[in-house]
Each structure stands twice: as structure tokens, then as C-alpha cells.
PASEBA-1860 file (N, C-alpha, C; in nm, 3 decimals):
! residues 236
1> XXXXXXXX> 0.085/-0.119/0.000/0.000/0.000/0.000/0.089/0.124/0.000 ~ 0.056/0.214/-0.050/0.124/0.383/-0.059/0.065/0.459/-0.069 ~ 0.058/0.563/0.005/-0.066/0.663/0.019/0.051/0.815/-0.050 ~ -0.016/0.847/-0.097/0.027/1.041/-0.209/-0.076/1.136/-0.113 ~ 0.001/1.185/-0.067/-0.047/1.366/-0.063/-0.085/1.400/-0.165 ~ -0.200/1.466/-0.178/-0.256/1.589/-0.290/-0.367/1.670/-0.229 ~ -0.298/1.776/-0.195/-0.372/1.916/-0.202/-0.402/1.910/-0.072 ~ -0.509/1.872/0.000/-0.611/1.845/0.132/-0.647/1.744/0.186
9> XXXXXXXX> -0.605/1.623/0.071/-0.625/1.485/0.066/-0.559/1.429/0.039 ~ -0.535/1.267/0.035/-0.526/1.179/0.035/-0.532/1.093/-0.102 ~ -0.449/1.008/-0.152/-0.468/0.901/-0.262/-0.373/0.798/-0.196 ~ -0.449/0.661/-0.182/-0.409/0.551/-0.135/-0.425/0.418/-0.264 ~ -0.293/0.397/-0.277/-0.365/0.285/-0.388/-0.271/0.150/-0.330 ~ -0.287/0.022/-0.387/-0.298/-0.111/-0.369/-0.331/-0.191/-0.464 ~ -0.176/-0.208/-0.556/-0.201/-0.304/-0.661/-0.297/-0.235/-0.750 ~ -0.276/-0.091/-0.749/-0.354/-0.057/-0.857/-0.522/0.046/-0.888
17> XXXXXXXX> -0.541/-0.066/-0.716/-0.653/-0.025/-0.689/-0.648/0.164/-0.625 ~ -0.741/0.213/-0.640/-0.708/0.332/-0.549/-0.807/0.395/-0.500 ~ -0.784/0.417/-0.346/-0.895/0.525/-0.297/-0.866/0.655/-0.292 ~ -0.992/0.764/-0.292/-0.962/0.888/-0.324/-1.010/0.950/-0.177 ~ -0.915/1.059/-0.067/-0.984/1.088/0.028/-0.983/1.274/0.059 ~ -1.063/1.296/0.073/-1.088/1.485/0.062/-1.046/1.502/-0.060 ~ -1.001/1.426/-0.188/-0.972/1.509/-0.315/-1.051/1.372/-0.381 ~ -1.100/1.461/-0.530/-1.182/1.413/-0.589/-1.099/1.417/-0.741
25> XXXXXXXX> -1.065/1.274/-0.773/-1.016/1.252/-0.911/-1.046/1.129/-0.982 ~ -1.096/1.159/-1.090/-1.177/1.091/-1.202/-1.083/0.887/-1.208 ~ -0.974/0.903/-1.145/-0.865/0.793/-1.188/-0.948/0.714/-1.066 ~ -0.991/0.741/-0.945/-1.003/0.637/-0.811/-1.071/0.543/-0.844 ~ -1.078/0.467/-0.781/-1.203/0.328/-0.774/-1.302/0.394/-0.723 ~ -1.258/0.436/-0.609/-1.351/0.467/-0.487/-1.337/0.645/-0.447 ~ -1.409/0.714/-0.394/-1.433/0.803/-0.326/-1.426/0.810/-0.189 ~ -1.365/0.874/-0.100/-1.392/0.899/0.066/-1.372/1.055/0.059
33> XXXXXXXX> -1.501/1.126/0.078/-1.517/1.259/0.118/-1.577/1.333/0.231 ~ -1.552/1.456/0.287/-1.593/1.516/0.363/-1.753/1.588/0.335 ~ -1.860/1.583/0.404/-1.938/1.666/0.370/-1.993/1.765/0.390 ~ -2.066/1.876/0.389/-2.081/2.015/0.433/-2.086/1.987/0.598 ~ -2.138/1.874/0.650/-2.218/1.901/0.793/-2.033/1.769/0.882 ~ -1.982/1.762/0.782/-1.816/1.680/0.871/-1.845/1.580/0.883 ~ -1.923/1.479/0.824/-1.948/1.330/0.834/-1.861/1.297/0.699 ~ -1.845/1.190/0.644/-1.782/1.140/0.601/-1.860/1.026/0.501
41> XXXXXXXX> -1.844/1.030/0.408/-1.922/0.933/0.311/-1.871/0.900/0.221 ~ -1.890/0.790/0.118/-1.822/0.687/-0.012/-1.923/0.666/-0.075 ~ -1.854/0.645/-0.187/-1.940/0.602/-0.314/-1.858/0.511/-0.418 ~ -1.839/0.445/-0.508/-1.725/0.426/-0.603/-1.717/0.534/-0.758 ~ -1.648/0.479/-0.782/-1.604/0.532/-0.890/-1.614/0.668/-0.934 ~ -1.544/0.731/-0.814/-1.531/0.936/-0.822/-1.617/0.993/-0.851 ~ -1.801/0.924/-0.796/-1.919/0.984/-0.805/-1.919/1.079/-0.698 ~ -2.006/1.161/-0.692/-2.061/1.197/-0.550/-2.156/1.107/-0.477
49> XXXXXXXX> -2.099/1.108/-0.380/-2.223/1.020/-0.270/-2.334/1.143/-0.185 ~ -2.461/1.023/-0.193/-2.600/1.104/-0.157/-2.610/1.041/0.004 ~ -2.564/0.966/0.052/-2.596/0.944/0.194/-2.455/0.912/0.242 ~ -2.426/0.969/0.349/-2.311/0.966/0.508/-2.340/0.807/0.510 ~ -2.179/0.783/0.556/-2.214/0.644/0.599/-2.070/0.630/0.699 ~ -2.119/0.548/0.812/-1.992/0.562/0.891/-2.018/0.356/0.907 ~ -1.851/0.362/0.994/-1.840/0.207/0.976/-1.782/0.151/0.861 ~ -1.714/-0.011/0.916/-1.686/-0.088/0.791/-1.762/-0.069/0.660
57> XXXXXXXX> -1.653/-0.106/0.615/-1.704/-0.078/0.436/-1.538/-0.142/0.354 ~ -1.624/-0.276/0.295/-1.528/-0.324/0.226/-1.544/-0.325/0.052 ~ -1.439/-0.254/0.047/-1.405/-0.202/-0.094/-1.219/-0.254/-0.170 ~ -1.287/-0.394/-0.237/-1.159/-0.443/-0.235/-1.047/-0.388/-0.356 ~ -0.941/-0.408/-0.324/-0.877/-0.503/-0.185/-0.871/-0.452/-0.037 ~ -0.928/-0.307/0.018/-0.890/-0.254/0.100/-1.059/-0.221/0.207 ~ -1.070/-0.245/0.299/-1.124/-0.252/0.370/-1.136/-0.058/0.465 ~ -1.251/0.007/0.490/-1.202/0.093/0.506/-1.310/0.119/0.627
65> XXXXXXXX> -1.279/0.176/0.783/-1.369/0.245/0.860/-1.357/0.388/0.826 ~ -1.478/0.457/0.825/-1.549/0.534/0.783/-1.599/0.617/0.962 ~ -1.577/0.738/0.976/-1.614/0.835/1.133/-1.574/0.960/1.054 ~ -1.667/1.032/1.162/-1.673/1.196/1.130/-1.588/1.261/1.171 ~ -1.480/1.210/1.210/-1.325/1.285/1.221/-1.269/1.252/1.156 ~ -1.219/1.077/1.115/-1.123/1.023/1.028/-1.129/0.895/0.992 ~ -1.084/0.828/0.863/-1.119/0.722/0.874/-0.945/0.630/0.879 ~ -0.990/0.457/0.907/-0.865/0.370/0.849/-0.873/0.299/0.754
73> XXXXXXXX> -0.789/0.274/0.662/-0.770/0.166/0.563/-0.671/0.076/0.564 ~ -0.752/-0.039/0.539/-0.605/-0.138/0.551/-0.642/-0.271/0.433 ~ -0.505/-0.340/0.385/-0.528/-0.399/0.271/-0.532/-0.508/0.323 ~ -0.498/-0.535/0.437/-0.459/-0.711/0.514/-0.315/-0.723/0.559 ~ -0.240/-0.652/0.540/-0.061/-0.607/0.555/-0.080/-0.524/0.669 ~ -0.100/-0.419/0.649/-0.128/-0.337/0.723/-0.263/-0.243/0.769 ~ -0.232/-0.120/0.837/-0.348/-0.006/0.892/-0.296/0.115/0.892 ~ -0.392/0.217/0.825/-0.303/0.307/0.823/-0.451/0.423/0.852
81> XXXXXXXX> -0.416/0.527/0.973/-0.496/0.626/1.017/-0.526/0.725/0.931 ~ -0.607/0.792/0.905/-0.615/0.919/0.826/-0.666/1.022/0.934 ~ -0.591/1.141/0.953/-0.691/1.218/1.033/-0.695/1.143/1.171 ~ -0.793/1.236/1.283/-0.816/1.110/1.426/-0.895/1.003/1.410 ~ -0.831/0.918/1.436/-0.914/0.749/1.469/-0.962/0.736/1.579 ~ -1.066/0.655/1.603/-1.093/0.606/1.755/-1.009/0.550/1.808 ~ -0.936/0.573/1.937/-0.830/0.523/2.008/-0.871/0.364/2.079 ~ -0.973/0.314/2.046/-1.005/0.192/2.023/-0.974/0.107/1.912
89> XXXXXXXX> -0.926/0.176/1.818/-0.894/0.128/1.701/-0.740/0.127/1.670 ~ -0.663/-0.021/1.669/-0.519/-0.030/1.669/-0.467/0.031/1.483 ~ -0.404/0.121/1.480/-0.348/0.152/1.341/-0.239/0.144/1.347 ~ -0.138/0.087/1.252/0.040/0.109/1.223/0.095/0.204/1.255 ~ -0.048/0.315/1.132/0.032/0.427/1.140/-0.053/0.546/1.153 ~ -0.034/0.675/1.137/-0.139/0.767/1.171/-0.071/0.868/1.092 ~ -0.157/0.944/0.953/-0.145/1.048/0.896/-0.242/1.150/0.889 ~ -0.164/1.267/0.948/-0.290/1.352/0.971/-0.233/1.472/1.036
97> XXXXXXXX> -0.254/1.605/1.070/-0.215/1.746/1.088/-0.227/1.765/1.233 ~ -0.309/1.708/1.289/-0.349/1.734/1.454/-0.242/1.673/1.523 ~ -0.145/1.737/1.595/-0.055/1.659/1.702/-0.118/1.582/1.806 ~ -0.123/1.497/1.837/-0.139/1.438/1.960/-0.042/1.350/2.013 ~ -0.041/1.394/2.162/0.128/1.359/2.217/0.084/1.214/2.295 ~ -0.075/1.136/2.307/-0.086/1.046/2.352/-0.110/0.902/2.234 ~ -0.102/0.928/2.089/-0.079/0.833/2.021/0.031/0.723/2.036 ~ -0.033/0.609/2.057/0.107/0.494/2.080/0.156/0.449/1.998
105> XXXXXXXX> 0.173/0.505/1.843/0.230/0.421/1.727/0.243/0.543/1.665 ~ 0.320/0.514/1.562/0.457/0.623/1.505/0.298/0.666/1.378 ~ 0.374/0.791/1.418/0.296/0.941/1.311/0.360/0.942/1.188 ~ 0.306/1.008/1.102/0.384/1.045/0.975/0.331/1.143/0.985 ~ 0.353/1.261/1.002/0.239/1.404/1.003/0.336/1.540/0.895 ~ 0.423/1.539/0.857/0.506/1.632/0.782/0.483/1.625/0.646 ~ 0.412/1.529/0.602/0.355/1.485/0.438/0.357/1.637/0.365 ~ 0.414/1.668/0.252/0.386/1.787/0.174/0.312/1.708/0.028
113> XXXXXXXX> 0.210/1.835/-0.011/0.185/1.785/-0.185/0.269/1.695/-0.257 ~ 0.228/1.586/-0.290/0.317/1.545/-0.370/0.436/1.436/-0.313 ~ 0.422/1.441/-0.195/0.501/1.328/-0.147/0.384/1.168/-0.086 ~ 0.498/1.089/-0.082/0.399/0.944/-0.091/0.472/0.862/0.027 ~ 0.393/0.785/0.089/0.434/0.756/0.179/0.396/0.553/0.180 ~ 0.513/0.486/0.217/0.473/0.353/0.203/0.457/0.287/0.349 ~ 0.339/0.255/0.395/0.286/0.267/0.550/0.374/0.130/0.636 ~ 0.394/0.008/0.492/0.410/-0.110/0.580/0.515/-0.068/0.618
121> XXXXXXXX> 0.625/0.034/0.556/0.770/0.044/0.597/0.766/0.154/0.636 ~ 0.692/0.233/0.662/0.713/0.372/0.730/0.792/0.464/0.645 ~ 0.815/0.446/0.500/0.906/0.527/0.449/0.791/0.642/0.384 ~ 0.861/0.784/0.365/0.818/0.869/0.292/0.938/0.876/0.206 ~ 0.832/0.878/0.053/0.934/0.892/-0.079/0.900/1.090/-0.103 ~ 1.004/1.132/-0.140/1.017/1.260/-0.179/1.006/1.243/-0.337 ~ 1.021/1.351/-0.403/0.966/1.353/-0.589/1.141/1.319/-0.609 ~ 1.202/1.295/-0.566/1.336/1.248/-0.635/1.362/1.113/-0.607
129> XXXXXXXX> 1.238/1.071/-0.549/1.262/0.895/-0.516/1.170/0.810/-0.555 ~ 1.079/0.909/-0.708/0.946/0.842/-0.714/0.999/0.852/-0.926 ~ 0.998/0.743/-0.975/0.995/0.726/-1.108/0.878/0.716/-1.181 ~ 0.871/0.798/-1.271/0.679/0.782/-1.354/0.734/0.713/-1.502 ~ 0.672/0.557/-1.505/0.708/0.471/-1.613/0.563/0.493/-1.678 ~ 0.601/0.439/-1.810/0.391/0.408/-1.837/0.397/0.295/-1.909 ~ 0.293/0.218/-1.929/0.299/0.066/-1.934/0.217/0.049/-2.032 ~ 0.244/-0.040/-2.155/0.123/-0.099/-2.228/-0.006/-0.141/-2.127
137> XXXXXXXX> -0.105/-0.191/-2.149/-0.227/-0.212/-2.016/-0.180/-0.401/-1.995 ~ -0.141/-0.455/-2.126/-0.085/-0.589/-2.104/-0.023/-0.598/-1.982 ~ 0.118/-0.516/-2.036/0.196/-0.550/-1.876/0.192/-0.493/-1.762 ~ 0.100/-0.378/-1.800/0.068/-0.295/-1.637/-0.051/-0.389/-1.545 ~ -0.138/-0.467/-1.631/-0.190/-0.592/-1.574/-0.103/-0.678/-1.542 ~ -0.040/-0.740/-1.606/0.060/-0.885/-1.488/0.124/-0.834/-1.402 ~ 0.196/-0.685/-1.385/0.251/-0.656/-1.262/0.169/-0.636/-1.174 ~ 0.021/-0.566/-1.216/-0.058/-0.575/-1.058/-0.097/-0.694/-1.047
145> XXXXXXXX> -0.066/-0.880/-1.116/-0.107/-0.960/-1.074/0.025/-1.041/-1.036 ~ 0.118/-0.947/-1.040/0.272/-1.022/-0.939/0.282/-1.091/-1.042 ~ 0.283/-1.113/-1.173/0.318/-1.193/-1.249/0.468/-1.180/-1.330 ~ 0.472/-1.063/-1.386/0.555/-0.978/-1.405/0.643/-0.927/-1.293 ~ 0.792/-0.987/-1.267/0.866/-0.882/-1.199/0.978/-0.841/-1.184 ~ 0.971/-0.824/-1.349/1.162/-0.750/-1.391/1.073/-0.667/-1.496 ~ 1.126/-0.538/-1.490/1.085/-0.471/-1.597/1.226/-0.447/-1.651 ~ 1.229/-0.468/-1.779/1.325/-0.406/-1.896/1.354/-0.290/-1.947
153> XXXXXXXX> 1.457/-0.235/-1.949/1.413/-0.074/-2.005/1.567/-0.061/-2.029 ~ 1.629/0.033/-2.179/1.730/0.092/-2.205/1.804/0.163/-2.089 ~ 1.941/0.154/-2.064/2.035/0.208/-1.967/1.988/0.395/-2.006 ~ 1.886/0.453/-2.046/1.945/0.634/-2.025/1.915/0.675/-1.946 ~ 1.960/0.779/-1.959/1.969/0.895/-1.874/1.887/0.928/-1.725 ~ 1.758/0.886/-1.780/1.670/0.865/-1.677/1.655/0.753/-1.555 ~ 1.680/0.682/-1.646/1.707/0.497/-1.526/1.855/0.558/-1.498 ~ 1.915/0.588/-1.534/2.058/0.611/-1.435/2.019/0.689/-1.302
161> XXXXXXXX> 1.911/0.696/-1.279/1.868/0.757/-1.152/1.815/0.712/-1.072 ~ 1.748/0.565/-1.133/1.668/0.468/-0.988/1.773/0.389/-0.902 ~ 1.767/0.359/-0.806/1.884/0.313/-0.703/1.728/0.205/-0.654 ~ 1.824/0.082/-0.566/1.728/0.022/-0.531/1.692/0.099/-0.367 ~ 1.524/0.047/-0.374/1.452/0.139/-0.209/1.390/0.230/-0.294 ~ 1.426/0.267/-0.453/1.337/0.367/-0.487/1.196/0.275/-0.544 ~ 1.132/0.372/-0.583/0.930/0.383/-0.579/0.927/0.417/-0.757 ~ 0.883/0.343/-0.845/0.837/0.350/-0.970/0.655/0.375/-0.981
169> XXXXXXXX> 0.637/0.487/-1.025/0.479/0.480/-1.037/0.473/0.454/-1.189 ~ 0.392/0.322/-1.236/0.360/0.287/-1.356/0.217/0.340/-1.363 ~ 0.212/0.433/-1.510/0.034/0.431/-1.534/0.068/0.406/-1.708 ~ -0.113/0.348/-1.638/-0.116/0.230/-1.830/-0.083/0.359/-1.904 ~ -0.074/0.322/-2.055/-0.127/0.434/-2.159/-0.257/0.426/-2.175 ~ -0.319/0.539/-2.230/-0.382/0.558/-2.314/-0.540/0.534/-2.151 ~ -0.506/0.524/-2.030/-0.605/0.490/-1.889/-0.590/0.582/-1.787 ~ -0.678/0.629/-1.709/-0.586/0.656/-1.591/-0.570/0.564/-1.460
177> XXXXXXXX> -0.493/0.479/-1.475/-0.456/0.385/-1.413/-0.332/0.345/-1.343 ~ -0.341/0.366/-1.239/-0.134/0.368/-1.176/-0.090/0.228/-1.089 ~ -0.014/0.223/-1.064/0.042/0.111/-0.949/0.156/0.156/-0.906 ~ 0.220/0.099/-0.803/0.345/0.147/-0.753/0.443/0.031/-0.723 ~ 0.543/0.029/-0.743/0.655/-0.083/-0.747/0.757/-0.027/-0.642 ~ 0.848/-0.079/-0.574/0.939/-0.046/-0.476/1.026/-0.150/-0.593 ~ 1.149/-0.060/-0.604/1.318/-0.102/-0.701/1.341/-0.190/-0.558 ~ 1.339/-0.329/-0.586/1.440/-0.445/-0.500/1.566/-0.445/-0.549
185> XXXXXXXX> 1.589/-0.438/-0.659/1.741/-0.485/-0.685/1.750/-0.422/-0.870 ~ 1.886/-0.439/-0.943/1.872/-0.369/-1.017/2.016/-0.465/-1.079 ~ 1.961/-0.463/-1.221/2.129/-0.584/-1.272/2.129/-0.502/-1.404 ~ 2.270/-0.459/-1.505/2.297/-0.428/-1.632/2.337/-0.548/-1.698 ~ 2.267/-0.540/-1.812/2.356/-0.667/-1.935/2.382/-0.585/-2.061 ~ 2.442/-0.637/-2.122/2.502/-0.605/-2.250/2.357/-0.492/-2.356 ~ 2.289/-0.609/-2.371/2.164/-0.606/-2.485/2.050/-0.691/-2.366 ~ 1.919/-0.663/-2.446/1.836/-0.699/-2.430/1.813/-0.908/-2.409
193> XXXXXXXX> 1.875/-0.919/-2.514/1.890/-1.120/-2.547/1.949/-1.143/-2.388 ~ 2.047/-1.065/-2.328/2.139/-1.124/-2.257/2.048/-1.090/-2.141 ~ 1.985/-0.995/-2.100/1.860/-0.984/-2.016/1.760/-1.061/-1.989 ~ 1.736/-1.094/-2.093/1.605/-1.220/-2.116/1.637/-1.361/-2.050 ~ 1.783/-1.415/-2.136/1.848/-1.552/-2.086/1.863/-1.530/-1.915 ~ 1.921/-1.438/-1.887/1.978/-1.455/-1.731/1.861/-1.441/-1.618 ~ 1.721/-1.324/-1.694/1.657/-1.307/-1.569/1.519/-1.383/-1.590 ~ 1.540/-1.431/-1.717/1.424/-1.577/-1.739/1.293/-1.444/-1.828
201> XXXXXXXX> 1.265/-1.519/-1.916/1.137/-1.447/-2.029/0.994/-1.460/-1.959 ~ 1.013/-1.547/-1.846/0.889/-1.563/-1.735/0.875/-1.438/-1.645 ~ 0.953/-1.412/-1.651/0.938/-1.330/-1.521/0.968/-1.183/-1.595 ~ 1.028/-1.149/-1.697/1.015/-1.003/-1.752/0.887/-0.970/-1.847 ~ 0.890/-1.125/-1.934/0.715/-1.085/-2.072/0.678/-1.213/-2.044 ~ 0.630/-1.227/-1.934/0.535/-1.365/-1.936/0.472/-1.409/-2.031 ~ 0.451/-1.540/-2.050/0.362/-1.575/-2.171/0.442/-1.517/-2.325 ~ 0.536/-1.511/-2.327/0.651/-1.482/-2.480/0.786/-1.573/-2.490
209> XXXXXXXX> 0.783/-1.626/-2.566/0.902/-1.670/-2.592/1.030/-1.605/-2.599 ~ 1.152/-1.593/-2.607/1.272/-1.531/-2.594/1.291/-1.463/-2.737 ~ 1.241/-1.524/-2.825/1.230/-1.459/-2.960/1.126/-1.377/-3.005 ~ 1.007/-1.371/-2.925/0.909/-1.295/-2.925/0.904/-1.192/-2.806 ~ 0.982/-1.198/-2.746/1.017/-1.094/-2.632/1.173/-0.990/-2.687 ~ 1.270/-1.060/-2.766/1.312/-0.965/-2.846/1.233/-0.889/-2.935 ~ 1.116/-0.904/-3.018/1.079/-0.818/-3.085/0.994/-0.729/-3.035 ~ 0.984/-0.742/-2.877/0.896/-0.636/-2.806/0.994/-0.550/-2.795
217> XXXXXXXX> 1.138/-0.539/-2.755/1.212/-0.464/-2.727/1.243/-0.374/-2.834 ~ 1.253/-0.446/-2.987/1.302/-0.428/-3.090/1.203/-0.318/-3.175 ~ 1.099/-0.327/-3.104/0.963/-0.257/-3.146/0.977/-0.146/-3.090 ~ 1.050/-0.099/-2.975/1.057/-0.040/-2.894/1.179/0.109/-2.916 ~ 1.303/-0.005/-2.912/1.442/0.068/-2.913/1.506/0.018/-3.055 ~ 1.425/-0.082/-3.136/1.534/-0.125/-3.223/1.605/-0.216/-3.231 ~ 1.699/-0.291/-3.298/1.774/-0.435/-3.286/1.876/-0.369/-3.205 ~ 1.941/-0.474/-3.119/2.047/-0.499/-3.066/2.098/-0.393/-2.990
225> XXXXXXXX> 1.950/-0.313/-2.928/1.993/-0.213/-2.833/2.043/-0.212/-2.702 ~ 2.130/-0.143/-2.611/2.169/-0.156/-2.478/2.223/-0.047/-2.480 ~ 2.284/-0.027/-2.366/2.284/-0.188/-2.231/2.178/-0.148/-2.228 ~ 2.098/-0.292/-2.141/1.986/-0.323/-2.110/1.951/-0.353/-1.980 ~ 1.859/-0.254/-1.894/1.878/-0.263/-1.703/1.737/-0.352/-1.697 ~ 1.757/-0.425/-1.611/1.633/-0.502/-1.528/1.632/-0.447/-1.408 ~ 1.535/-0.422/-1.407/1.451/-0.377/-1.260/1.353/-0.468/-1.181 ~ 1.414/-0.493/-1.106/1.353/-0.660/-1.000/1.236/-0.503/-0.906
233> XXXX> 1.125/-0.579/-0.930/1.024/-0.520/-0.881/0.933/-0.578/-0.748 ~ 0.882/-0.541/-0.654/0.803/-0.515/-0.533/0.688/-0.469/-0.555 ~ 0.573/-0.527/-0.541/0.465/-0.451/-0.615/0.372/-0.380/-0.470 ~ 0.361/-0.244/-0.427/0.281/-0.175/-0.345/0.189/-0.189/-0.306
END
């Protein structure tokens, strides 16, 4: 799970999935908004909702309580606070503007626009630790089904900048659709062929043969392009 700052709110996504909270954007699954009278209500798919609703509410993969101060979401990994929770309610973590010096589990409260935060590890990624790839919808599907988990990509300029611990946000083309990957590890080969043999055609273009996974590349960058980086992927 990884939750983004934007604006007043909140974007939490999970494999893809994503909830939208005090900000309203057309990409979410789901909606969690504030309403004129401070209750709190959902709907899916970045409608407006006509009735408050507090309490469980499972919206998969993520399960979410719903109160007129704040709600939690959690995917099954973890819990993560938005705003005040009921102090009956155990969370990981707690994001939100109000200090309180009697919370028993670690805060993240310094969040600016634009920064993202990954709850199971407590890390906040800054915009120099977050990569924006974009994905045919083919393979931006097998990575949110863990199927896929080496992505391929030419050595420039730009990949000379992911280190592993960094955060790749993939969105399909042509969708608005994102996921988030955490860089595990990171290997150079020569060319593309020599990529394929060592880190297996299963695990970079599932379902392609080694000769049909060169001509994805080849479609791409051309024959016999490199070097060629694999990116061993973690899916959010």
C-alpha cells in the first residue's frame, strides 16, 4: 500500500486499486469525502455520494472504517490512520495534521503535496525517489497480478537515476490507471537477449518466448539495443 499527498487529501492505492480521500479525481475506484455538515461518506467510482455512511465498508482489496473525524484503511498487511481514529482502534500508522502527544504508534504528520508515503515500511518517498514509467495495459496488468517482476528498459539517462529502495509509479497508456513498485534490486547486461536468458522471459514478458520478447524490445528501441537494465520489482 502507498498513500500520495494531494492538495487536502489523500490518494491511497494497492495493486492498482485506489482510494480517493478529501480530493476528488476521475482515476479512483472509490471516493472517501468530507461533507458540508463533517461526516464522512463513499461512493465508487469518483461519483458523488447522496448518503453519510460511517463504519466498515469493504471495498476491495482494502477494507475501510469510515467516522466523522477520520477514517482507516487497511489492505490485510497493514493499517493506516487518516486524520483522528478512535483510540479503540489499533493503526500502524497515523497520517494527519493534529498533534497528539498520547498516540502509541509512530505518526507520519510532515507529508507535503506530492510526497507518498509507504505505510508497511514507514518510508516517505520525496519527488526524487518516485519514477513515472507508463505501461502498455498488457503488462501494467501482470505486474498488478505479481506476475511480471523485472521490468526491462534501455540504460538512459533517466534509469541512471533509480537506485534500489526507490518507488516506480507505472500508469497504463492511453487509462488513468497507476500502481506502484518499490526497485528491490537492479542488474545491467550487455543487450536486451542477454537480459532475457539470465533473468528468465517468465518473469520479464510472461507468456513470450525469448524470440518474441526480443521483438517487443526491438519494437521499442530497435535491434540490438543496450545496455539493457532489469529492474527486480516489489509490487505496493
Amino acid at each position: 500500500m502507498i498513500v500520495k499527498k494531494e492538495g487536502e487529501g489523500f490518494i491511497v492505492n494497492s495493486k492498482g486499486i485506489e482510494i480517493c480521500l478529501d480530493v476528488i479525481k476521475d482515476r479512483c475506484t472509490y471516493t472517501v469525502a468530507v461533507n458540508q455538515e463533517g461526516d464522512y461518506d463513499y461512493c465508487p467510482l469518483g461519483k458523488k455520494c447522496k448518503k453519510p455512511t460511517e463504519g466498515w465498508v469493504d471495498l476491495h482489496p482494502f477494507s475501510v472504517l469510515i467516522t466523522p473525524k477520520g477514517s482507516v484503511i487497511t489492505d490485510g498487511k497493514t493499517s493506516v490512520g487518516i486524520y483522528r481514529v478512535p483510540e479503540a482502534i489499533h493503526v500502524d500508522f497515523v497520517i494527519g495534521f493534529e498533534r497528539r502527544e498520547d498516540v502509541p504508534f509512530q505518526d507520519i504528520r510532515l507529508m507535503e503535496e506530492g510526497d507518498y508515503v509507504e505505510p508497511f515500511r514507514g518510508i516517505v518517498f520525496r519527488e526524487d525517489m518516485i519514477h513515472k514509467m507508463k505501461l502498455e495495459g498488457k503488462w501494467f496488468e501482470l505486474i498488478s497480478k505479481e506476475e511480471k517482476v523485472v521490468e526491462g528498459r534501455v540504460l538512459d539517462e533517466k534509469r541512471k537515476k533509480l537506485r534500489t529502495g526507490h518507488v516506480i509509479e507505472f500508469k497504463m497508456v492511453d487509462a488513468e490507471k497507476y500502481l506502484y513498485a518499490i526497485v528491490k534490486s537492479i542488474a545491467i547486461y550487455e543487450n536486451f537477449k542477454e537480459l532475457l536468458e539470465r533473468e528468465g522471459t517468465a518473469r520479464v514478458l510472461p507468456g513470450l518466448s525469448l524470440e518474441e520478447g526480443l521483438k517487443v524490445y526491438e519494437k521499442f528501441y530497435g535491434p540490438n539495443a543496450g545496455p539493457a537494465l532489469a529492474i527486480r520489482l516489489e509490487l505496493l
